[in-house]
N, C-alpha and C positions, 0 to 999 in steps of 0.2 A: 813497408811504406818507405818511401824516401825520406831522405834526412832535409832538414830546413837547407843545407847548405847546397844540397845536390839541386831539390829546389829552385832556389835562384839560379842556377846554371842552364837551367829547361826552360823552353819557353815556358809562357803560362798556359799556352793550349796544346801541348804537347800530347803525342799519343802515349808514349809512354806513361804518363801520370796517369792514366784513364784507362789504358787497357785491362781490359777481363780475361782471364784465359777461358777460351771454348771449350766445350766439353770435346774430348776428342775419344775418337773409336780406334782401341789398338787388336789390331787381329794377330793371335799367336798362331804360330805355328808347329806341328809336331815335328816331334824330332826322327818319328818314323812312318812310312809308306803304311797307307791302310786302318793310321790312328782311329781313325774317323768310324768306319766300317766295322772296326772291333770293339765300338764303343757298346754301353748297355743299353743304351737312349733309343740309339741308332740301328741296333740287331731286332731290339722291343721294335721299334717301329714301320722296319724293313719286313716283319714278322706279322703285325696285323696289318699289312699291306696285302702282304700275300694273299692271305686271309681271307681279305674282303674278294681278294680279285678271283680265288677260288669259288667263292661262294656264289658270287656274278654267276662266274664261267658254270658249275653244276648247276644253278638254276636255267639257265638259255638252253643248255643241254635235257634239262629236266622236261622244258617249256616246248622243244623241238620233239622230245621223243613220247610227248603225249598227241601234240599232234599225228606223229607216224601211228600212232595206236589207236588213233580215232577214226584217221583214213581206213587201217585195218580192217577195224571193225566194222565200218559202211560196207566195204569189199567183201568181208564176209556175210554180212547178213544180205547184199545183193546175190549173191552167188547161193546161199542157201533157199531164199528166192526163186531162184531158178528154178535149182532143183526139184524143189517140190514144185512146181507150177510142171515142168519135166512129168515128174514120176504120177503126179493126181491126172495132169491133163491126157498128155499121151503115151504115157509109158504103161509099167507092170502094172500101175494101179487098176487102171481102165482094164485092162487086159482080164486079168485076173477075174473081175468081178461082171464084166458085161458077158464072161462064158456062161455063167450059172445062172 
């Protein structure tokens, strides 16, 4: 606080008598390249980043390669379809059994 004497030398609405100091943000800085990167914080959470995005990526993959296996399996059972509609209708089937 100012002194009575100082005081009387300042106005009476003076900023100086009244200011507050604000809260201020000091940002340090490292003293070397990659501080940041080699932190534990920061490897920890560069690490379940990966993570998740792994986990994303095999499931859409997962999600993709069940559809191809679904497709598959229509394609197979229309083509086994075939076949026997083939072999009962006009094939060895008929053959075979309309000699006897």
């Amino acid at each position: 606080m100012l002194s009575i004497s100082t005081r009387r030398l300042l106005p009476i609405h003076s900023s100086i008598t009244k200011t507050t100091l604000p809260f201020s943000i000091i940002r340090t800085y490292s003293d070397h390249p990659g501080a940041t990167a080699n932190s534990k914080d920061f490897a920890q959470k560069e690490r379940s980043e990966e993570t998740r995005y792994m986990r994303q990526k095999e499931a859409e993959d997962l999600k993709k390669l069940k559809s191809e296996l679904d497709q598959h399996k229509k394609k197979l059972s229309e083509l086994e379809e075939n076949m026997l509609s083939l072999f009962f209708l006009g094939g060895r089937f008929t053959k075979i059994y309309s000699s006897n």
